[in-house]
C-alpha atoms as an extended CHARMM CRD file, in Angstrom:
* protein
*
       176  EXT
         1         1  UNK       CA            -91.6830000000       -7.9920000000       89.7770000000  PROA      1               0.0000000000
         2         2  UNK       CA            -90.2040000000       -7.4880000000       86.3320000000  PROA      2               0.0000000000
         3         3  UNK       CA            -91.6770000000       -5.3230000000       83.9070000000  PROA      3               0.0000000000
         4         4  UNK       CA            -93.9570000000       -7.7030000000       81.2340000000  PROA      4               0.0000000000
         5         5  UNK       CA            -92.5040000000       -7.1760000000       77.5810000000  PROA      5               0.0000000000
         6         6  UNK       CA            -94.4490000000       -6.9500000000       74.6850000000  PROA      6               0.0000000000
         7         7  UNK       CA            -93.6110000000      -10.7410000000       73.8230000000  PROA      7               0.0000000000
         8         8  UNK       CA            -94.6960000000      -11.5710000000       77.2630000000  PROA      8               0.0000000000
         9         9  UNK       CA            -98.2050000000       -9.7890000000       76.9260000000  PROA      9               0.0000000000
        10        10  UNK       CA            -98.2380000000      -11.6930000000       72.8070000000  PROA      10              0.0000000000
        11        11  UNK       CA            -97.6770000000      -15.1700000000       75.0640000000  PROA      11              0.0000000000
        12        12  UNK       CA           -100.2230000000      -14.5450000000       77.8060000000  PROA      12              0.0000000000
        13        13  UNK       CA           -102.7760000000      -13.4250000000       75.3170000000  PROA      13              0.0000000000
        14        14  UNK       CA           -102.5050000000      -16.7220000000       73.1660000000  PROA      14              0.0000000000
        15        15  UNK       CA           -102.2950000000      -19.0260000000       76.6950000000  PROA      15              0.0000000000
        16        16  UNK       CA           -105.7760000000      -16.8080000000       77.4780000000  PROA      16              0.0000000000
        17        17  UNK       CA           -107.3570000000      -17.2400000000       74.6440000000  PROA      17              0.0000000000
        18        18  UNK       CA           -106.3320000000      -21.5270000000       74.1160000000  PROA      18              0.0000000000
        19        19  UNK       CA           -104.0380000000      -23.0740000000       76.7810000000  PROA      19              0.0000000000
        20        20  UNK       CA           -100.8560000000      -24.5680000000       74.7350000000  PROA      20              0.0000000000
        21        21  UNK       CA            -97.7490000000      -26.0400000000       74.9190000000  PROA      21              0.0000000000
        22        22  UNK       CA            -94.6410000000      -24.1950000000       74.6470000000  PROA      22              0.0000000000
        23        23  UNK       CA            -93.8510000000      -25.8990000000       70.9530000000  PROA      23              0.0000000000
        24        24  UNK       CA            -97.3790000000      -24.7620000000       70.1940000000  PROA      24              0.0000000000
        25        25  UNK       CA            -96.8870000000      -21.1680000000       70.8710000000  PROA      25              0.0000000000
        26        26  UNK       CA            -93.6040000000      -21.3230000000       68.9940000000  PROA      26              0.0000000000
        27        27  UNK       CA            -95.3850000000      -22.6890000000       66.1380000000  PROA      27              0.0000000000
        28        28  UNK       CA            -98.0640000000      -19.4160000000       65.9350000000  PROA      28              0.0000000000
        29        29  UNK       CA            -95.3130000000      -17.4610000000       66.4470000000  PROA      29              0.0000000000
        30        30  UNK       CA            -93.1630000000      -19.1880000000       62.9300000000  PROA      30              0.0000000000
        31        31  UNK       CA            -96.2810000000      -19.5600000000       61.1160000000  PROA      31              0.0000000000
        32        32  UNK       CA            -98.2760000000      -16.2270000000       61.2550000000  PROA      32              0.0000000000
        33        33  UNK       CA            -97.3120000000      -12.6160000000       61.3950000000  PROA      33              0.0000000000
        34        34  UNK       CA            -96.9190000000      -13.0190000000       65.2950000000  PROA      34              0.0000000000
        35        35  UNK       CA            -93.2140000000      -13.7280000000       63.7860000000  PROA      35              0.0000000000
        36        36  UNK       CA            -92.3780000000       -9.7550000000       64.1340000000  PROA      36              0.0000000000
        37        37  UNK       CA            -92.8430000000      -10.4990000000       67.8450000000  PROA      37              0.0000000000
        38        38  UNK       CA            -89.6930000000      -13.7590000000       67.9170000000  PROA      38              0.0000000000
        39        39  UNK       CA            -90.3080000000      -17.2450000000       67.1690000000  PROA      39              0.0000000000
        40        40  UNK       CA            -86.6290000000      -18.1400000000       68.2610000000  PROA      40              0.0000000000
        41        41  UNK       CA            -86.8270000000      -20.9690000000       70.9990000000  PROA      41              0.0000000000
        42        42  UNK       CA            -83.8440000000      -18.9820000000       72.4510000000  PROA      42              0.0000000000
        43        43  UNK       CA            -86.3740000000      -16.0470000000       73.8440000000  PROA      43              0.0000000000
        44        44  UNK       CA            -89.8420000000      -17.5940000000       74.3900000000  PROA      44              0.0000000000
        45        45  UNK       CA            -88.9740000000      -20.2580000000       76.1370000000  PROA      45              0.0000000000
        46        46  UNK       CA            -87.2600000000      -17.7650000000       78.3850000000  PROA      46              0.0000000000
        47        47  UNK       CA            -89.7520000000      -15.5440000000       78.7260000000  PROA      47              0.0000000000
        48        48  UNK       CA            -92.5230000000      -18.0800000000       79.5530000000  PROA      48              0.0000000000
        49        49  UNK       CA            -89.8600000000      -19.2320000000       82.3630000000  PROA      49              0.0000000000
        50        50  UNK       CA            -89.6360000000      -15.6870000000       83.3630000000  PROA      50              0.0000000000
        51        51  UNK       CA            -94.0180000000      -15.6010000000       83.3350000000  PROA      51              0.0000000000
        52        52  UNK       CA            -94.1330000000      -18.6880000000       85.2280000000  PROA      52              0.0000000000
        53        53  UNK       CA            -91.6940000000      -17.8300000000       88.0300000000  PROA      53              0.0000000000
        54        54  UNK       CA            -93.9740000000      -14.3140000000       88.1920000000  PROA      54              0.0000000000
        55        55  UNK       CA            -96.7830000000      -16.5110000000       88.6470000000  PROA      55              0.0000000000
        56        56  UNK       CA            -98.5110000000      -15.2390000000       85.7870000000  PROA      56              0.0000000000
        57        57  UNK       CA            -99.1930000000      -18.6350000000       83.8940000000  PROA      57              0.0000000000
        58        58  UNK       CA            -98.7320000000      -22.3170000000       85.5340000000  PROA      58              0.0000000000
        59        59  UNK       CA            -97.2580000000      -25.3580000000       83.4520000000  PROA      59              0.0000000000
        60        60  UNK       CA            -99.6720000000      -28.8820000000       83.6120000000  PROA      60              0.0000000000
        61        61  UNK       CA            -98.0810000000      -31.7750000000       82.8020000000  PROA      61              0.0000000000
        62        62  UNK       CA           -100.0640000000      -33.5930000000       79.8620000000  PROA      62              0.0000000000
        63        63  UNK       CA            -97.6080000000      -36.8640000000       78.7310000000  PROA      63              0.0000000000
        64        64  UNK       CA            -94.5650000000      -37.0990000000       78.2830000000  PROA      64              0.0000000000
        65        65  UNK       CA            -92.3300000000      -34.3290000000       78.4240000000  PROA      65              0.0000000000
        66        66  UNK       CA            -95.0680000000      -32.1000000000       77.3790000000  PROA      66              0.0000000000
        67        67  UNK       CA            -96.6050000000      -29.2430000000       79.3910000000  PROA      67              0.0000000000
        68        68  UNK       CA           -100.0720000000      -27.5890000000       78.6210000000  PROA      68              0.0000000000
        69        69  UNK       CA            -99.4520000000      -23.5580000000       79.7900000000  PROA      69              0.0000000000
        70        70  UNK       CA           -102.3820000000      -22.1420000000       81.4110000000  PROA      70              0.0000000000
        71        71  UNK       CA           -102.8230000000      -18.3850000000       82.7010000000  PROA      71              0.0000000000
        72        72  UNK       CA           -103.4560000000      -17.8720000000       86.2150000000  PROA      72              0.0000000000
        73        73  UNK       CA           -106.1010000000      -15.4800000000       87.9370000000  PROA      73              0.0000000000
        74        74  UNK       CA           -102.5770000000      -12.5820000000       88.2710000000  PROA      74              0.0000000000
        75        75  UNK       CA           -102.0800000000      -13.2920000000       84.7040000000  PROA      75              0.0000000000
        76        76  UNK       CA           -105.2890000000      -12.2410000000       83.4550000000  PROA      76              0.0000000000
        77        77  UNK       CA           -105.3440000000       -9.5720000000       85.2250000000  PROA      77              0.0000000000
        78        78  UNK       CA           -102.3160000000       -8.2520000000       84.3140000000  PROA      78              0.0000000000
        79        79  UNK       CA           -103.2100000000       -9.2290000000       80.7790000000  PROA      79              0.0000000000
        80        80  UNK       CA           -106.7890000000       -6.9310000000       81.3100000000  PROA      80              0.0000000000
        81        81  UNK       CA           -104.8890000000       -4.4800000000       82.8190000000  PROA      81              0.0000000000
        82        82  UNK       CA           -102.5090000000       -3.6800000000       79.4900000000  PROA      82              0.0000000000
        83        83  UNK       CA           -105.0680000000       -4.5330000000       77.0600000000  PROA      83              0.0000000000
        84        84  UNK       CA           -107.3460000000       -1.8010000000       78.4260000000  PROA      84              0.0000000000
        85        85  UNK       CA           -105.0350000000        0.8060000000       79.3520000000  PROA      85              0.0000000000
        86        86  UNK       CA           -105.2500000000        3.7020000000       77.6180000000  PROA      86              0.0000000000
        87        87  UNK       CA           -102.8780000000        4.4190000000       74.6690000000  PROA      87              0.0000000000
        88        88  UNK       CA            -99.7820000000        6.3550000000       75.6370000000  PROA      88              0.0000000000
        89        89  UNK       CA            -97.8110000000        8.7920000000       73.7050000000  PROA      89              0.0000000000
        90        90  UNK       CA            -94.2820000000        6.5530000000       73.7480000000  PROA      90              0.0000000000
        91        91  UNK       CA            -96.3770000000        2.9690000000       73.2030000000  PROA      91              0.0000000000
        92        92  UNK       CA            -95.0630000000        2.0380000000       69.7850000000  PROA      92              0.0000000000
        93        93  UNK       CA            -96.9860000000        0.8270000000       66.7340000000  PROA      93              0.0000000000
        94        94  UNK       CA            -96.3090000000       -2.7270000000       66.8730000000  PROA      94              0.0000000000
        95        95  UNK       CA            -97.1140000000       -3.1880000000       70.6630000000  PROA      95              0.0000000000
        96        96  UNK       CA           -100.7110000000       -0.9570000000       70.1780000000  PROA      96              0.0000000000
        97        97  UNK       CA           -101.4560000000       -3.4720000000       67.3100000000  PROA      97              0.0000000000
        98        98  UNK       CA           -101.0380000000       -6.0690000000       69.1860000000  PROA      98              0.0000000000
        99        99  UNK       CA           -103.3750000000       -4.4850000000       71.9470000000  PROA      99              0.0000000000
       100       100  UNK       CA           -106.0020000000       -4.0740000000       69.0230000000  PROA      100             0.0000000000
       101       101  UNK       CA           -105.6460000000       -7.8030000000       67.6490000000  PROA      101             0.0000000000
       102       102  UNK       CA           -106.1450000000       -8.7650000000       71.3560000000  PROA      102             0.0000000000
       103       103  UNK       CA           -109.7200000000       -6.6580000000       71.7470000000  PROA      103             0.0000000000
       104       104  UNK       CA           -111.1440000000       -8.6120000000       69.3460000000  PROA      104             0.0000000000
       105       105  UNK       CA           -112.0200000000      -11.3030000000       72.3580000000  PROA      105             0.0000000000
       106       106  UNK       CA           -112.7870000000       -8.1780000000       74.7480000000  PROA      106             0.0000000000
       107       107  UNK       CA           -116.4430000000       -8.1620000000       75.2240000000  PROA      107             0.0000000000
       108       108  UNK       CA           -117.1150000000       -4.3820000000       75.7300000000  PROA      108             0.0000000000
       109       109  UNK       CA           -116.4590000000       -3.1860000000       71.6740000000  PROA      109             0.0000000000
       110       110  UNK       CA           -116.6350000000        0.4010000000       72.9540000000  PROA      110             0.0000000000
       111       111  UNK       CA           -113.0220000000       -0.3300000000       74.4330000000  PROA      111             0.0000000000
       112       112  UNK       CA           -111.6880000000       -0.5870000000       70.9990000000  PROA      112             0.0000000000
       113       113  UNK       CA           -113.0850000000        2.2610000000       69.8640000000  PROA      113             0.0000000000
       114       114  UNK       CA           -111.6670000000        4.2960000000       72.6650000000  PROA      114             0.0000000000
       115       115  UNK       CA           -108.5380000000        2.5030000000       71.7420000000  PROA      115             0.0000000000
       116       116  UNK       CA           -108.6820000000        3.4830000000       67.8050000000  PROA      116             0.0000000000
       117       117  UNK       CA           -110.0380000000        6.7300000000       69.2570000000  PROA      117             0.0000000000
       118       118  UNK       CA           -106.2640000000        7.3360000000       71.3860000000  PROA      118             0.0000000000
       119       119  UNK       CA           -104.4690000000        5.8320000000       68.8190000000  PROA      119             0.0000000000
       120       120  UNK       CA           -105.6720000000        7.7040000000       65.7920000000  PROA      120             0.0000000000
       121       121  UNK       CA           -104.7790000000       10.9740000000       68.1150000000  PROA      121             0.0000000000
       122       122  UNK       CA           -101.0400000000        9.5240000000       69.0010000000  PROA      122             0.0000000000
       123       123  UNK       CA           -100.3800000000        9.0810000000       65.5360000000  PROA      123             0.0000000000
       124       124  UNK       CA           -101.8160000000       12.1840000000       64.0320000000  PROA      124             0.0000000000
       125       125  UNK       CA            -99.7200000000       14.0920000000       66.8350000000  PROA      125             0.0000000000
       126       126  UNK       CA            -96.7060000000       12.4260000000       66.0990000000  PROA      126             0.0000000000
       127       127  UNK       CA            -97.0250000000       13.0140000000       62.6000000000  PROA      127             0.0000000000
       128       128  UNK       CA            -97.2000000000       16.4500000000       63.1670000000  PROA      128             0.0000000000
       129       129  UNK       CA            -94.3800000000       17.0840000000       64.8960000000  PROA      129             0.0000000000
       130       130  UNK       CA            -92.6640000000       15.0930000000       62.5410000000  PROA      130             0.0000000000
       131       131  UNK       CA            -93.8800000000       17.5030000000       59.6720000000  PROA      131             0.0000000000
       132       132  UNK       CA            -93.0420000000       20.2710000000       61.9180000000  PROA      132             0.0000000000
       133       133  UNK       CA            -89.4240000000       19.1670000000       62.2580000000  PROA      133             0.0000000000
       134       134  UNK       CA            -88.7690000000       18.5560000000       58.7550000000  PROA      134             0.0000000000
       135       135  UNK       CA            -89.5250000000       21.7990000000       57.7230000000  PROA      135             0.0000000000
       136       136  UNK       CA            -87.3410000000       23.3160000000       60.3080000000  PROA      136             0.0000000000
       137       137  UNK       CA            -83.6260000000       24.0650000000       59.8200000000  PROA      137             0.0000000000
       138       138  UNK       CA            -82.6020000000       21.3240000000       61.2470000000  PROA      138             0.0000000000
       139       139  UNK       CA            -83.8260000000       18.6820000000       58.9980000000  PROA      139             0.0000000000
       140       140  UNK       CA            -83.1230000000       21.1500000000       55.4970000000  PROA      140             0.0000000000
       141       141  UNK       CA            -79.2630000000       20.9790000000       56.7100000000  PROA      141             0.0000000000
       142       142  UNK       CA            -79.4880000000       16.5410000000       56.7590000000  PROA      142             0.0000000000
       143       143  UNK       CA            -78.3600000000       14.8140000000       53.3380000000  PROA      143             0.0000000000
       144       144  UNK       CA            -81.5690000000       14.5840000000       51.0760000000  PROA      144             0.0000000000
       145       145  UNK       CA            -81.3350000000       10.8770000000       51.5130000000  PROA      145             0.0000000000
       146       146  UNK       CA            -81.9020000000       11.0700000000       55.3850000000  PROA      146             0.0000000000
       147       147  UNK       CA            -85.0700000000       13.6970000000       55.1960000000  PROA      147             0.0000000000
       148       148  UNK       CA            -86.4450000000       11.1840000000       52.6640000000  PROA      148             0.0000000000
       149       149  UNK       CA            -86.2400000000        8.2960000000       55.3270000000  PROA      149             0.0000000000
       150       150  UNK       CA            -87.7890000000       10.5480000000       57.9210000000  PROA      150             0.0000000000
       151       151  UNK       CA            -90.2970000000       11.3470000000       55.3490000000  PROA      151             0.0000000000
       152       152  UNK       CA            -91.1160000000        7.5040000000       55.2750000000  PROA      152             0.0000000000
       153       153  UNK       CA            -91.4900000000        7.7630000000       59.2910000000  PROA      153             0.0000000000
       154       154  UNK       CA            -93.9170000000       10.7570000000       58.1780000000  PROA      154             0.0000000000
       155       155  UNK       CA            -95.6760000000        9.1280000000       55.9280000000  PROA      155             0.0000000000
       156       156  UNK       CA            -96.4590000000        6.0740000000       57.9550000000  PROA      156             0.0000000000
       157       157  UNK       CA            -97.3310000000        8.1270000000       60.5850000000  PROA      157             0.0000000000
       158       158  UNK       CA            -99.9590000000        9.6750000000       58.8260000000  PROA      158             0.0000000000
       159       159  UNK       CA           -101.1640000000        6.2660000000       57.2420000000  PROA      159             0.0000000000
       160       160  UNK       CA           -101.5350000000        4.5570000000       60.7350000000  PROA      160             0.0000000000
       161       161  UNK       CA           -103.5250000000        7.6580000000       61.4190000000  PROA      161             0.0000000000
       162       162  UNK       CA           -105.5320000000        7.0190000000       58.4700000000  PROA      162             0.0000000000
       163       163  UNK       CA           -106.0310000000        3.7400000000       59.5080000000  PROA      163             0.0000000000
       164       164  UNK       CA           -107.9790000000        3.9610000000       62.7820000000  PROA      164             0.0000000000
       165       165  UNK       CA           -109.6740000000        6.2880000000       61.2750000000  PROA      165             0.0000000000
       166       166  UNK       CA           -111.0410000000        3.7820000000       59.0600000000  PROA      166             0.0000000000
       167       167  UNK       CA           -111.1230000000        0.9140000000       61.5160000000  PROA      167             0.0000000000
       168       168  UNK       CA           -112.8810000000        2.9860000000       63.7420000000  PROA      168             0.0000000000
       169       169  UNK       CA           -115.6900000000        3.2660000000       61.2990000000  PROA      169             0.0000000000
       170       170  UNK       CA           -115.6590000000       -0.3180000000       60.0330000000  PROA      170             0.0000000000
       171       171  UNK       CA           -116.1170000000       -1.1990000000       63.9660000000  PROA      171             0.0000000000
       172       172  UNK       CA           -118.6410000000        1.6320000000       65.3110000000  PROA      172             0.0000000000
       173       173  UNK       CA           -121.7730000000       -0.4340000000       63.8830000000  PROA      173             0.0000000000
       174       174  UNK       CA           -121.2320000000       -3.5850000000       66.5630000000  PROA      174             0.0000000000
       175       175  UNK       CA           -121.3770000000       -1.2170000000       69.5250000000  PROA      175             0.0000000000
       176       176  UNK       CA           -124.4940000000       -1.8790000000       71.1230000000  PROA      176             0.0000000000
C-alpha cells in the first residue's frame, strides 16, 4: 500500500470530521489556510482516487454527478494512527501543525500535550544544531547573505519552539 502524504492525511481528517464532496473539500482547501496543503483540482482529486482505491474512504452517490466521501473503518485508523504517533525528528513543521489542528477533535487532551511536549523538544534541538553550525567554519566561509537566510531557518526554529511552549500552557488547564 502506498505511503499516505500529508495532503492525504489533510483529506481524511476533513472526510472524518464532516463527510463531503470532492468540490467541497476543494473549496476548504481555496478558502482557508488549508491552501499551503494544494487546492489545485489537478492533485486532490488524485489523491482522493488514490485513498479510495486504498480503501481508506468510500464515495456515496448523493444526485447527480455528485458523490458524498465518507472514511472507512481502515481510514480512521490509519488517520488515529498518524495523528497520535509520536513526533519524529525529520516530521516537518507544516505536517506536525497539521497533526496539532487535527487533536483538537481527539478526546484524550493529554495527547496534545505530549505532542507540544515532542514538538517543543524537535524544534529546540534543531535549533541548536542550527546555532551550532553557524558558528562553525563552515557557515563563517558562506556569503553574508546566505548565513542571514539560515539565520531566518534559526530564528524560526527557535520561535516554533517558543510556541509550544506557550500552547502547551494555554492547553494544560483542560486536562482533566
Amino acid at each position: 500500500m502506498p505511503a499516505i502524504t500529508t495532503l492525504g492525511y489533510a483529506l481524511l481528517g476533513l472526510i472524518r470530521a464532516e463527510p463531503r464532496t470532492g468540490y467541497a473539500l476543494r473549496m476548504v482547501f481555496e478558502t482557508t489556510p488549508m491552501g499551503s496543503y494544494s487546492s489545485s483540482p489537478g492533485s486532490i482529486y488524485p489523491a482522493l482516487k488514490g485513498l479510495e482505491k486504498q480503501g481508506l474512504i468510500t464515495a456515496e452517490a448523493a444526485g447527480k454527478r455528485k458523490s458524498v466521501l465518507h472514511i472507512t473503518p481502515e481510514g480512521r485508523r490509519q488517520f488515529e494512527t498518524w495523528l497520535t504517533a509520536p513526533m519524529g525528528g525529520e516530521e516537518g513543521i507544516d505536517t506536525a501543525l497539521l497533526r496539532f489542528a487535527f487533536l483538537t477533535a481527539y478526546p484524550d487532551r493529554q495527547v496534545t500535550l505530549d505532542f507540544l511536549t515532542a514538538f517543543n523538544t524537535v524544534m529546540a534541538s534543531r535549533a541548536a544544531g542550527l546555532k551550532g553550525w553557524l558558528a562553525g567554519d563552515e557557515a563563517q566561509a558562506m556569503p553574508l547573505q546566505a548565513r542571514l537566510a539560515v539565520l531566518h531557518g534559526l530564528r524560526s526554529l527557535e520561535a516554533s519552539a517558543q510556541w509550544a511552549s506557550e500552547a502547551y500552557e494555554a492547553l494544560k488547564g483542560e486536562v482533566k
